[in-house]
The first five atom37 places (N, CA, C, CB, O) and aatype in JSON, in Angstrom:
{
  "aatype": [20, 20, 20, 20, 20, 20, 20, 20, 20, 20, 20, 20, 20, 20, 20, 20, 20, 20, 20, 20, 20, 20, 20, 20, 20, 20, 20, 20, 20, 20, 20, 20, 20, 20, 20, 20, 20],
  "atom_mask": [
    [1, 1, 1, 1, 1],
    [1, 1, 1, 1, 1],
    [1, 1, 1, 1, 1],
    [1, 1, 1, 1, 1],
    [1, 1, 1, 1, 1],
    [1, 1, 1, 1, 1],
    [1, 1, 1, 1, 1],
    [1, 1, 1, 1, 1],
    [1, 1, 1, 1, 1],
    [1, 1, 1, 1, 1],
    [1, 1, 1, 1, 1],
    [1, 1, 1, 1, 1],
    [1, 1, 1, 1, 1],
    [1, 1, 1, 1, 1],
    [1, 1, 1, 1, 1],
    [1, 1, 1, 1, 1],
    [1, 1, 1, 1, 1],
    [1, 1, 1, 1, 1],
    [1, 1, 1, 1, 1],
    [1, 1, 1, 1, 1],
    [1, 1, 1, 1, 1],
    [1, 1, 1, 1, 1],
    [1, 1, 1, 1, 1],
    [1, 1, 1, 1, 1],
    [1, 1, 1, 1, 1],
    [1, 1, 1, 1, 1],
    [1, 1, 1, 1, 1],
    [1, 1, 1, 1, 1],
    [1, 1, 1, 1, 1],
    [1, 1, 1, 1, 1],
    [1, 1, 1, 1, 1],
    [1, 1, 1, 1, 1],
    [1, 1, 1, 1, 1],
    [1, 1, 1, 1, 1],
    [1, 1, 1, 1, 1],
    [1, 1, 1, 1, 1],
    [1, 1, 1, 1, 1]
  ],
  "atom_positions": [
    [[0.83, -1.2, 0.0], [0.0, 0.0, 0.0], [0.87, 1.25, 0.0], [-0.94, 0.0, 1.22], [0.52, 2.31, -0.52]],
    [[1.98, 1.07, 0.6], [3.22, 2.71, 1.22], [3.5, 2.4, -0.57], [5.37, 2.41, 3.04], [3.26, 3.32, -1.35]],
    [[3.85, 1.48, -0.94], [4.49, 1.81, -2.12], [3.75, 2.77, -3.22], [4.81, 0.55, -2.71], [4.25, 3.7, -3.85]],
    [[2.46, 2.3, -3.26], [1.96, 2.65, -4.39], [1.36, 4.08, -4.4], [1.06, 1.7, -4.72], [0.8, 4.59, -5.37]],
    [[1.62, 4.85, -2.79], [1.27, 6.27, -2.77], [2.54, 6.82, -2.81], [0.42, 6.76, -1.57], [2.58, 8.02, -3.08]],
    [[3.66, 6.21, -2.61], [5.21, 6.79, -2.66], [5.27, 6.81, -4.22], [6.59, 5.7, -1.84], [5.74, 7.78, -4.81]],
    [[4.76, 5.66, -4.92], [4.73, 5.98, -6.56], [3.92, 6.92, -7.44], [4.43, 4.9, -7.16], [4.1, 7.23, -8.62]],
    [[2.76, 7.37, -6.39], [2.62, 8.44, -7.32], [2.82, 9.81, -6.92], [1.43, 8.37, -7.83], [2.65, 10.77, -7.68]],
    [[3.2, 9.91, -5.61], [4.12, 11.03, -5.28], [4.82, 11.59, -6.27], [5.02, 10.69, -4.4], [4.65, 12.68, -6.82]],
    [[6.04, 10.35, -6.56], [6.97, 10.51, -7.44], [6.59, 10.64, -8.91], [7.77, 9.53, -7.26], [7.3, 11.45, -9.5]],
    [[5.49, 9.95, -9.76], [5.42, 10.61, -10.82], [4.79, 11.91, -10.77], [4.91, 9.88, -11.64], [5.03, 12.55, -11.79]],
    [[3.89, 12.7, -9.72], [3.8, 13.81, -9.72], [4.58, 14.48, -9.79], [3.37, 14.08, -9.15], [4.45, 15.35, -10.65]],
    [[5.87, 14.52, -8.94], [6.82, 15.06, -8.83], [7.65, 15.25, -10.56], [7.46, 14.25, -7.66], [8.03, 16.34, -10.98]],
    [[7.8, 13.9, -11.36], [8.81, 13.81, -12.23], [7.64, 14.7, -13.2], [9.5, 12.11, -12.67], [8.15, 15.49, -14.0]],
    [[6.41, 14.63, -13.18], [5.49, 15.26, -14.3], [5.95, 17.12, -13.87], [3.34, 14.69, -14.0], [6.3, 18.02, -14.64]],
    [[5.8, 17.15, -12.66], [5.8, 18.82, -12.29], [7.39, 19.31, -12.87], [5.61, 19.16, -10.21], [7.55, 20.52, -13.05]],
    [[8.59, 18.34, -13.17], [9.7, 18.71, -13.42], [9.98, 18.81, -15.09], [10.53, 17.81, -12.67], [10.86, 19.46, -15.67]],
    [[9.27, 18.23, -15.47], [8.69, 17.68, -17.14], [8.47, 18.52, -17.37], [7.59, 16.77, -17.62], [9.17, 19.17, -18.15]],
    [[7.23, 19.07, -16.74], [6.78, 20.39, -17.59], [7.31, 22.05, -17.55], [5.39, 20.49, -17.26], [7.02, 22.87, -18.42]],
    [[8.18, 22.33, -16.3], [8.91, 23.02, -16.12], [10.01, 23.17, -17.34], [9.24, 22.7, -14.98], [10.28, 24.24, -17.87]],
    [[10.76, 21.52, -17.77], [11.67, 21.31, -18.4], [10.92, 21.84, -19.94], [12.22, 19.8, -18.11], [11.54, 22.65, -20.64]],
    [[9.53, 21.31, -20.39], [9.41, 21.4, -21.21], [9.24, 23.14, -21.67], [8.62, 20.47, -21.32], [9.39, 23.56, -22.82]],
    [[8.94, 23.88, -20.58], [9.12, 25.37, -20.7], [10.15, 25.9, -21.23], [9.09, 25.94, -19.65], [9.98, 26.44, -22.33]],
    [[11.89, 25.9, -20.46], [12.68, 26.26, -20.44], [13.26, 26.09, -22.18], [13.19, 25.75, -19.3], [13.67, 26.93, -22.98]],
    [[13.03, 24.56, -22.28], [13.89, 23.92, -23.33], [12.45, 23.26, -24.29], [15.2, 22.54, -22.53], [12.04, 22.11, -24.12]],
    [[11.93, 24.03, -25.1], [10.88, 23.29, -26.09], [11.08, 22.51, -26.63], [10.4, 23.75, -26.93], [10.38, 21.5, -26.73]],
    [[12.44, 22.78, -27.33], [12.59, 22.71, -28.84], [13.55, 20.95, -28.14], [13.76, 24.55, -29.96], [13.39, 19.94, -28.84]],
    [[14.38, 20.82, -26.92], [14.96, 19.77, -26.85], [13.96, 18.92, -26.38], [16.09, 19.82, -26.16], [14.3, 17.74, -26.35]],
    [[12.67, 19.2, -25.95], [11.93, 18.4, -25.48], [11.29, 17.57, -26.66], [11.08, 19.08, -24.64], [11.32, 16.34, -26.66]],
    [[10.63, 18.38, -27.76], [10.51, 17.79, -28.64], [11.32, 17.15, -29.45], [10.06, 18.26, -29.02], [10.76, 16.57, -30.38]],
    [[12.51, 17.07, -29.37], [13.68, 16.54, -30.15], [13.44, 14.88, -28.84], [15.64, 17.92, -30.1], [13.1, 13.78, -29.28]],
    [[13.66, 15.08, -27.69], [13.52, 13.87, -26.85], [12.43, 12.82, -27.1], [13.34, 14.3, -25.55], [12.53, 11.59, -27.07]],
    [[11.27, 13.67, -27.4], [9.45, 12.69, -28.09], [10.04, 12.15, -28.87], [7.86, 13.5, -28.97], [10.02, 10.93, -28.74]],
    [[10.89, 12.73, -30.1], [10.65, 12.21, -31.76], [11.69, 11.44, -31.51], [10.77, 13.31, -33.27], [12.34, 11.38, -32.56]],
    [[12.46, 10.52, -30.29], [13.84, 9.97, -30.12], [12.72, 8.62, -29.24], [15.37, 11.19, -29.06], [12.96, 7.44, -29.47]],
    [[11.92, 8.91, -28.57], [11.31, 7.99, -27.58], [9.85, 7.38, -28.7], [10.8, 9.02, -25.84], [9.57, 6.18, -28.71]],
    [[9.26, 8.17, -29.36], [8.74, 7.66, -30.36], [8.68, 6.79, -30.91], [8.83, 7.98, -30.86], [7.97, 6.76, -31.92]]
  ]
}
């Protein structure tokens, strides 16, 4: 049960850093999609 609220802690966390990232740096973010694609 601890795990699975510690896991979405953490993807909240990695989403809130994502989209920050995707602010700063657009253009490498979309270069990262069309690589994970």
């Amino acid at each position: 049960m601890n795990s699975i609220i510690e896991r979405m802690r953490a993807e909240k966390v990695a989403r809130r850093y994502e989209d920050e990232y995707k602010r700063k740096h657009p253009a490498a973010t979309a270069k990262r999609l069309r690589e994970y694609a």
